[in-house]
N, C-alpha and C positions, 0 to 999 in steps of 0.2 A: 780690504782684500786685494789691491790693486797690485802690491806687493808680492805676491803668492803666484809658482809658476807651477802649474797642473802638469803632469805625465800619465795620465789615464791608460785603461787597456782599449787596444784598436779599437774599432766600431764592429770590424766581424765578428770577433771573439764574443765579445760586448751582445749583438743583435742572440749570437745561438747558443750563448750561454742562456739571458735571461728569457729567450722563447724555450731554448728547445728542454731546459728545466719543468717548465707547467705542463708541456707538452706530451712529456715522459710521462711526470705524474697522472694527467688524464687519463693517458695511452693504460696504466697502469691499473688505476683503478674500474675503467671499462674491463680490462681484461680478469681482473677476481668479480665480475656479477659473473661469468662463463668459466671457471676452475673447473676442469672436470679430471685433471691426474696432478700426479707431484710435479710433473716438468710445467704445468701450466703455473703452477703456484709460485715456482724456482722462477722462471721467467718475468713473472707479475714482481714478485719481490728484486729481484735482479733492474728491472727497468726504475721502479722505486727509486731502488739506489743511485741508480745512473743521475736520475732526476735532480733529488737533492745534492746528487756529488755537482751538475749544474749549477744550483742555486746557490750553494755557502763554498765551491771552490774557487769562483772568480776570483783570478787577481786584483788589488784594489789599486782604485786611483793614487799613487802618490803626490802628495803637497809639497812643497818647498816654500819656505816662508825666512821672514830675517833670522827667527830664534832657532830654528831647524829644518827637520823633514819629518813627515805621518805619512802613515797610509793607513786607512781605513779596510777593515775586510769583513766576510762572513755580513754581508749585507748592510754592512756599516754600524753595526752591531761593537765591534772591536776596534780601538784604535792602539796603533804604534807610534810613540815619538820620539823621535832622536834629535836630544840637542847638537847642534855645529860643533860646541866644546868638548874633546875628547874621541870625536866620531873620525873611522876609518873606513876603507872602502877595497874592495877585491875585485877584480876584473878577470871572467872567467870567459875564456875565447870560445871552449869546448860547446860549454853550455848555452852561450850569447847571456849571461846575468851579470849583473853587478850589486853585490853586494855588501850591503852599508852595515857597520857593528858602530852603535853607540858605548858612551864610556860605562855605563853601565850593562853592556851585555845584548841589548835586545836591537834586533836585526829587522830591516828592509831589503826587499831585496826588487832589485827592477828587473823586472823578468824581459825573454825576447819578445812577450805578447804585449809591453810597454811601447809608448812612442817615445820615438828621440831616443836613443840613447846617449848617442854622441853630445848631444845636449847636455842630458842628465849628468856626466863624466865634466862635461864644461864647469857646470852648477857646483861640483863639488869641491873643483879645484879653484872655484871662485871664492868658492866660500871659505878654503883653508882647509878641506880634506884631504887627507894623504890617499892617493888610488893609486894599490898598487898592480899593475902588470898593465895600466893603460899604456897607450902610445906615447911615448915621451916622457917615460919613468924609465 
């Protein structure tokens, strides 16, 4: 594994993702034992959601390894893997993303809540990735 170079999401995003996920949910279900109108119930169900949109929307850590890149999501539940062979990459200034399409279609993308990017842009033109709209394209 010595060979594998990690790009995870920040450690804030990271901390109030995975807290304030359970949090919500408690917050939530404390709040339907006292329902007493429809906005109570709207509200309860509403924080629910907020909850779980915490828990399964984290960004995932992306891998880089010799045969490609993954990123793990949805709790690590789901993996994506993009072989080196074939894989292209977009650089979107607007949004601060970059985005990876492997030869068969399926996408990574490293978001602004990733570390390094400027890194991750190195990694790919190291590897033989064409990145297009980076700096010195």
């Amino acid at each position: 594994m010595s060979n594998e170079t990690r790009f995870p999401v920040g450690v804030g995003l990271r901390i109030v993702l995975r807290l304030g996920g359970p949090v919500l949910l408690f917050v939530s279900y404390k709040m339907t034992q006292q329902i007493r109108t429809t906005f109570d119930y709207i509200s309860a169900a509403v924080l629910a959601l907020l909850g779980l949109a915490c828990l399964f929307g984290e960004p995932g850590q992306i891998d880089l390894s010799p045969n490609g890149l993954s990123q793990r999501s949805l709790v690590g539940l789901v993996r994506r893997t993009i072989s080196w062979a074939g894989a292209s990459a977009g650089v979107s200034a607007a949004s601060g993303e970059v985005l990876v399409v492997g030869g068969d279609g399926s996408t990574i993308t490293h978001s602004r809540y990733h570390v390094g990017q400027n890194e991750f842009i190195h990694e790919l033109h190291r590897h033989g990735v064409y990145v297009q709209g980076a700096r010195g394209d």
